[in-house]
Legacy VTK file of the C-alpha trace (Angstrom):
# vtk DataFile Version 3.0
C-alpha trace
ASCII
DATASET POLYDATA
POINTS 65 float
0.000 0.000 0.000
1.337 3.577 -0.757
-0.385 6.533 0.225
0.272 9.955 -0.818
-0.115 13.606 0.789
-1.055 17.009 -0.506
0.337 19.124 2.106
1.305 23.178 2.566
4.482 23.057 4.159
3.877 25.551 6.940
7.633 26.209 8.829
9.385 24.281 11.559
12.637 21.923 10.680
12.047 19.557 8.319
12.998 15.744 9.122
13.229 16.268 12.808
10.469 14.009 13.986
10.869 11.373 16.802
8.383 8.877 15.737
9.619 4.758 15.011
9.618 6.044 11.147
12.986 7.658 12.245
14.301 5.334 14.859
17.515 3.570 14.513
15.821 0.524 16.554
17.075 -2.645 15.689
12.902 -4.049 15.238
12.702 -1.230 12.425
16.219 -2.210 10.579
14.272 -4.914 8.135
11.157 -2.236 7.369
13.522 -0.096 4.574
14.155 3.820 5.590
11.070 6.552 5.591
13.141 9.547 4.518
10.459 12.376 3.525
10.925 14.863 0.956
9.492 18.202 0.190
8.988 18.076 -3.771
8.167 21.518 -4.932
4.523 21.338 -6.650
6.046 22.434 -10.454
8.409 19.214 -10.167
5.907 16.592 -8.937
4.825 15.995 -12.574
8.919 14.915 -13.048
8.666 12.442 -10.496
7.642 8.338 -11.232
4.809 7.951 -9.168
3.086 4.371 -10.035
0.601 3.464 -10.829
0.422 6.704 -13.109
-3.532 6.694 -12.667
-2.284 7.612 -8.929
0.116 10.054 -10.578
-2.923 11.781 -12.738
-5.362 11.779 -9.736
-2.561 13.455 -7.771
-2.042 16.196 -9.988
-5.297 16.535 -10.902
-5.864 17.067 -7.020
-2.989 19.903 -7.052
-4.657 22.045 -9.487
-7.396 22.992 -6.847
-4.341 23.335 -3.421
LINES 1 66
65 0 1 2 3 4 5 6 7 8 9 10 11 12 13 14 15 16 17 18 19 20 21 22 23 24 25 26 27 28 29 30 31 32 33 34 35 36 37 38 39 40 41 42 43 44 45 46 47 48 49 50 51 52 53 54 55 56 57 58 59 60 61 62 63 64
């Protein structure tokens, strides 16, 4: 499952959150790395997003943010 997130970045440090997402607990090691990224809105349409009906809905959903 993927989800994605149409967000207005506000202010505040990016990346600095304490949740398990950016643990270095041993139980996590096996789930991969959640490293977030601010994509500007201009260079989401540059960016694979699959499946690309995802992709269209997503920046069909931009147009009105």
């Amino acid at each position: 499952m993927e989800l994605f997130y149409l967000c207005e970045y506000v202010d505040g440090k990016f990346g600095t959150g304490t949740g398990p997402e950016f643990s270095n607990d041993p139980n996590y090691e096996d789930s991969g790395k959640y490293i977030p990224e601010i994509v500007k809105k201009e260079d989401v349409k540059d960016i694979l997003i699959l499946p690309l009906e995802a992709k269209e809905r997503f920046l069909e959903d931009m147009e009105s943010f």
